[in-house]
C-alpha positions in Angstrom: 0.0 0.0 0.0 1.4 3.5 -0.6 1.4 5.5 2.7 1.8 9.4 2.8 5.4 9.3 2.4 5.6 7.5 -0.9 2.5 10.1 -2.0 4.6 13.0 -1.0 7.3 11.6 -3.4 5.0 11.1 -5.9 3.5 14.5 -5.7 7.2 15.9 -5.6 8.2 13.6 -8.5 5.2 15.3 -10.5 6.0 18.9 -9.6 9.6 18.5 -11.0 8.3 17.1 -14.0 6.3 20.0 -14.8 9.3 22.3 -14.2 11.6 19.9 -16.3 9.1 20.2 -19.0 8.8 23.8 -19.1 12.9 24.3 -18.6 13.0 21.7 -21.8 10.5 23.9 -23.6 12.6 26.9 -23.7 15.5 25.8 -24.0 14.7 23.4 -27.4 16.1 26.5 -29.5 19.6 26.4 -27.7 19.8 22.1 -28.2 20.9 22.5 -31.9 24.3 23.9 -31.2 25.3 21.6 -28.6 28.1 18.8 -28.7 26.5 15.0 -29.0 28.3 13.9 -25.2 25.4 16.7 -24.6 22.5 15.9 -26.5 23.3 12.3 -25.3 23.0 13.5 -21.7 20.2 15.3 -22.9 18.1 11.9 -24.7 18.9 10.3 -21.0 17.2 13.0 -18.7 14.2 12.5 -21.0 14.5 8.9 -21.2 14.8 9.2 -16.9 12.1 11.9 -17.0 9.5 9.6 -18.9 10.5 6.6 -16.7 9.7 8.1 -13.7 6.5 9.4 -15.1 5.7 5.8 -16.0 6.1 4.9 -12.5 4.1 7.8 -11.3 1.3 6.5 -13.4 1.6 3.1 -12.2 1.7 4.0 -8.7 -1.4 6.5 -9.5 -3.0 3.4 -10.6 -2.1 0.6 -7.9 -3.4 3.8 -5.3 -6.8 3.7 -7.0 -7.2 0.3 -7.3 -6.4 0.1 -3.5 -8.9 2.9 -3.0 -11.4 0.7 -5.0 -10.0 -2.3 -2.6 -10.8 -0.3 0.0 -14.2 1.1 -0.7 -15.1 -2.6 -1.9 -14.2 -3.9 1.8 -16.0 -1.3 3.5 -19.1 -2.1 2.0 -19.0 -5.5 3.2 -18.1 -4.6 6.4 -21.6 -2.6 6.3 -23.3 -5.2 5.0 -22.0 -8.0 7.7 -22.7 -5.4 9.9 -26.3 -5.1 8.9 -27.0 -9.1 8.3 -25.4 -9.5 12.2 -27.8 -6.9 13.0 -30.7 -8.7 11.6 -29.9 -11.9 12.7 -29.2 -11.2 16.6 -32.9 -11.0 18.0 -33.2 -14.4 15.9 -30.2 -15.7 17.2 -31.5 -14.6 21.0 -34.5 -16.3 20.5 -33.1 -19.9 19.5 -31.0 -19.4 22.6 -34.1 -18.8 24.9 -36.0 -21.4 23.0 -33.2 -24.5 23.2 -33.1 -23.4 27.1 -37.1 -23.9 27.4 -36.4 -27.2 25.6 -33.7 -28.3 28.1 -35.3 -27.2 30.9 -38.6 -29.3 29.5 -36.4 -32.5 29.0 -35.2 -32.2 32.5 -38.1 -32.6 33.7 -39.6 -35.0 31.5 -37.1 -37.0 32.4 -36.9 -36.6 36.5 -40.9 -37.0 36.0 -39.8 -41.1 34.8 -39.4 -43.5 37.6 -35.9 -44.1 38.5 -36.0 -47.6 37.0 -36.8 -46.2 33.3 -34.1 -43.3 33.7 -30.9 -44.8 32.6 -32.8 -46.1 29.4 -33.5 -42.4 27.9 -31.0 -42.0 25.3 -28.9 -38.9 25.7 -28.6 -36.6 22.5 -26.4 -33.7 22.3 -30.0 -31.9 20.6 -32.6 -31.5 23.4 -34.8 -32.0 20.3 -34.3 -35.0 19.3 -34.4 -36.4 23.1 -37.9 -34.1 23.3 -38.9 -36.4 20.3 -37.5 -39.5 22.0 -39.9 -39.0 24.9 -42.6 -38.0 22.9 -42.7 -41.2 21.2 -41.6 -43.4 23.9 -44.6 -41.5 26.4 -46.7 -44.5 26.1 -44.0 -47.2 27.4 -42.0 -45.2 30.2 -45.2 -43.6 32.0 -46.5 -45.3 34.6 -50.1 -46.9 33.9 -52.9 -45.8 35.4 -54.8 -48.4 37.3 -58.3 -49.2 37.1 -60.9 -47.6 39.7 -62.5 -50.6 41.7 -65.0 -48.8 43.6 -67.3 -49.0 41.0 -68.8 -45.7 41.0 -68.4 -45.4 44.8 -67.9 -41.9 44.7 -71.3 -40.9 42.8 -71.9 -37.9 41.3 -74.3 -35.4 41.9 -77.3 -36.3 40.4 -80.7 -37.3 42.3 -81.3 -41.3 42.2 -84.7 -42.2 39.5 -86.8 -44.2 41.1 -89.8 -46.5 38.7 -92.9 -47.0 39.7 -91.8 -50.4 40.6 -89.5 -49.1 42.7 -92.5 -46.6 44.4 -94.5 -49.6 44.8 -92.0 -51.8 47.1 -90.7 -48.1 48.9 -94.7 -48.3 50.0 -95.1 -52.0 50.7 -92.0 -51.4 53.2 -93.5 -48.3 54.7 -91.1 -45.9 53.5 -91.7 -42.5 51.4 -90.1 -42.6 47.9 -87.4 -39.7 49.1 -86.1 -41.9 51.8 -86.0 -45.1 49.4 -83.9 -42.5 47.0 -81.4 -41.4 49.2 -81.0 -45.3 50.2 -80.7 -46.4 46.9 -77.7 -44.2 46.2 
């Protein structure tokens, strides 16, 4: 990369040209009565002078192209910048999310009994364990056992009674209410 000293050299380099140029200029009359050791000395200056302007081009044109280098990488510095700033809430929100679904596979897992525990596979994605359990629900819970009481506990409806049964509640002496609340 050309720093500021190299571009004060160019810029020094170009100045001198310019005054080389105009010095040449006015004294083109006087070359035609000088000795050839002179005019050769002459042919070499210019030969030096477009050289150097050469390289002054060059160097003109390897600073633009590391301008354009430049320019180039700062606008994908901006755009990384603004893709990173579009993808952070996202990227936040997978973070929270895969701690809800760790924290749910916990406890799945210290729900099982402690017999069943060791068989849970363990994945390095709480997903795919999440899944695991998901399918497996059926065989690792505990079944629920049947109610024997038969209905002990009722419910809140009023007993019917048939006629039949209003016909033996007054053979036995009793009102249809009483046989009701017995027959519940």
């Amino acid at each position: 990369m050309i720093d500021e000293m190299q571009m004060t050299a160019l810029e020094t380099l170009e100045a001198t040209r310019s005054n080389d140029a105009d010095r040449f200029e006015t004294a083109a009359s006087e070359i035609v009565g000088l000795p050839e050791w002179a005019l050769g000395m002459i042919r070499q200056l210019k030969d030096e002078a477009n050289a150097r302007t050469r390289e002054l081009e060059s160097a003109r044109a390897a600073l633009a192209a590391v301008e354009s280098e430049r320019a180039a990488d700062r606008a994908q510095i901006d755009a990384a910048v603004g893709e990173i700033a579009a993808l952070k809430p996202q990227a936040e929100r997978a973070i929270v999310l895969e701690t809800y679904i760790r924290d749910a596979v916990v406890a799945r897992v210290d729900a099982l009994p402690d017999v069943i525990r060791p068989l849970v596979p363990v994945y390095d994605d709480p997903l795919r364990t999440l899944d695991w359990l998901e399918r497996s629900a059926a065989v690792l819970l505990k079944p629920i056992p049947p109610q024997m009481d038969a209905g002990a506990r009722g419910h809140s409806k009023a007993a019917r009674i048939s006629e039949g049964e209003r016909e033996i509640a007054r053979k036995l002496g009793v009102s249809a209410e009483q046989y009701r609340a017995a027959k519940r």
